[in-house]
N, C-alpha and C positions, 0 to 999 in steps of 0.2 A: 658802558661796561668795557667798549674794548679800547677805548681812549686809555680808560684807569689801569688796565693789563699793561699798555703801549708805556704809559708814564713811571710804572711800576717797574719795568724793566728797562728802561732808560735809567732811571735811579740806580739800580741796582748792578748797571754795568759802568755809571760813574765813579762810581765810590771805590772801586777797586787803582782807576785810572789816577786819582785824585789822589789817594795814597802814595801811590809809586809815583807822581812826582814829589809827593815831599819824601820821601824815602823812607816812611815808615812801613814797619810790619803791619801786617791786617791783624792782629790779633788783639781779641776785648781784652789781654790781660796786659799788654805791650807796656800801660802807663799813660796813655791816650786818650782822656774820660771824655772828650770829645768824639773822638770816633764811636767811644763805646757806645754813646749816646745814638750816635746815628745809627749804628750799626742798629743794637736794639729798637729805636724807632721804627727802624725800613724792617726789621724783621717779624713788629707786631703789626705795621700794614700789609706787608705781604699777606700773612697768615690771617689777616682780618677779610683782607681783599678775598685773598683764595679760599676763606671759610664759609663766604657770602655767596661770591660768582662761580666759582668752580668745586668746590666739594660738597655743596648743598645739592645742585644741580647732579652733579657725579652720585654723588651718594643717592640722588632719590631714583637716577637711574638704575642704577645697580639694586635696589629696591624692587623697582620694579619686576627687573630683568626677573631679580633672583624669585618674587611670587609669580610671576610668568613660568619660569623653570618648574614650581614647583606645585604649579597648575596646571601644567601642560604633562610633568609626569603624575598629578593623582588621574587628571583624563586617560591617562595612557593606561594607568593601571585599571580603572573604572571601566574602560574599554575593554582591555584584554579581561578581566575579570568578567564582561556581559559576553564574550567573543566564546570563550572558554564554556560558561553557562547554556550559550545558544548551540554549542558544538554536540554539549553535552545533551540539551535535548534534542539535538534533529542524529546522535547517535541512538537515542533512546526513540526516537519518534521510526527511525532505519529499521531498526532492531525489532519494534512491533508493527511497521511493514513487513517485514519480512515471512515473521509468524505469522502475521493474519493471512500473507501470500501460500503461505502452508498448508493453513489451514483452509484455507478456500482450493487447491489444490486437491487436498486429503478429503475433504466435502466433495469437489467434483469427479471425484474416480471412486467415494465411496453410491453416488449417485448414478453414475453410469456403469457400476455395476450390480444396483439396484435396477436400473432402467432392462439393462441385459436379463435379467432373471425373467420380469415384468414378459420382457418380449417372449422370452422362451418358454416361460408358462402358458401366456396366451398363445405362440404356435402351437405348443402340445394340446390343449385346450383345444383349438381349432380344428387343429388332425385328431383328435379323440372324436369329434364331433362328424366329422366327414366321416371319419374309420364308423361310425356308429350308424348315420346316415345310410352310408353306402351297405350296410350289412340289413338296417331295417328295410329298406327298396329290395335288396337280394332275396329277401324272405317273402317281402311283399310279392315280386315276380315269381322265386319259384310256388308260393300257394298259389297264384292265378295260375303259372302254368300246372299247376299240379290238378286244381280244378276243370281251369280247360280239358286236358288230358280227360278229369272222369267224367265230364259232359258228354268229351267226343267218344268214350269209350259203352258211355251209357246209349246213347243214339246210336254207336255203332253197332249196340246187343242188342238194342229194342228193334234197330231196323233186320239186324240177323236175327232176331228173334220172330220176328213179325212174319219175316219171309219163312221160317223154319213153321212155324205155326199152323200159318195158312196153307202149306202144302199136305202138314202128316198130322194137326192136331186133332184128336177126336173129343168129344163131349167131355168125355173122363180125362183125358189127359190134360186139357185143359182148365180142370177142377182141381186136379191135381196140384198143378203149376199154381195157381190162385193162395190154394194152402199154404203152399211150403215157402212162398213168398211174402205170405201172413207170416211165418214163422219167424224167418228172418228176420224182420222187421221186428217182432217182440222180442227173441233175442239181442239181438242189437241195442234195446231201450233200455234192458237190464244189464 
């Protein structure tokens, strides 16, 4: 091929030389049916030549090039259109982080003030319990002491009594005493 390029343009830088020693004009209309001859001849080899080895070639590159170009911008666009899509959900996916952060948020403060109640109840609860406690034991001690008190006040009469008795009491008088202690005692029942 590149012999035929090489001979191609040796031809072609002859003919001009060759001319201008006979000293004609280059021109196919001069009256020169012989140049014209050549001239068209080297002009449909060229054109054959360069149809074959360099514009086929040429042309299939630029072929290519050109769906290369126009596959490399639908990826471009195919890309940017998934790029845009993915933006679009991890803004949408942000945006319901965000709210469920909120929400979990709004849950844990409406929880720890549930929890707060909780505790404050059961303190009150516990001191109602103590406070109740502590007043059933009060009551409890003061009827024991209340009791003690009339035990010790009972031995204290029966022994003042005893001793009262046995110095001044006579037959009647302590018949007497027997009654009116009887008395007591049935008033008391009613």
């Amino acid at each position: 091929m590149k012999k035929l390029q090489i001979a191609a343009v040796l031809v072609l830088t002859a003919l001009p030389l060759q001319a201008a020693e006979e000293g004609a004009a280059l021109s196919p209309f001069a009256g020169n049916l012989g140049n014209a001859i050549w001239t068209l001849g080297i002009f449909v080899i060229v054109i054959v030549v360069l149809g074959k080895f360099a514009w086929g070639p040429v042309l299939g590159l630029l072929q290519e090039r050109e769906s290369f170009i126009h596959k490399a911008l639908s990826d471009a666009k195919r890309d940017r259109d998934e790029a845009e899509a993915r933006l679009k959900e991890y803004a949408a996916k942000l945006q319901s982080a965000h709210a469920e952060a909120a929400t979990i948020v709004e849950d844990a403060r409406r929880d720890a003030e549930r929890l707060r109640q909780e505790i404050r109840q059961r303190a009150k609860d516990d001191a109602d319990k103590l406070l109740a406690n502590a007043e059933r034991q009060i009551q409890v001690q003061t009827n024991q002491a209340l009791e003690q008190i009339r035990r010790e006040a009972v031995d204290l009469s029966v022994m003042i009594a005893s001793k009262i008795i046995q110095r001044s009491l006579s037959r009647e008088d302590n018949e007497r005493l027997i009654d009116e202690a009887l008395k007591q005692v049935e008033s008391r029942r009613n």
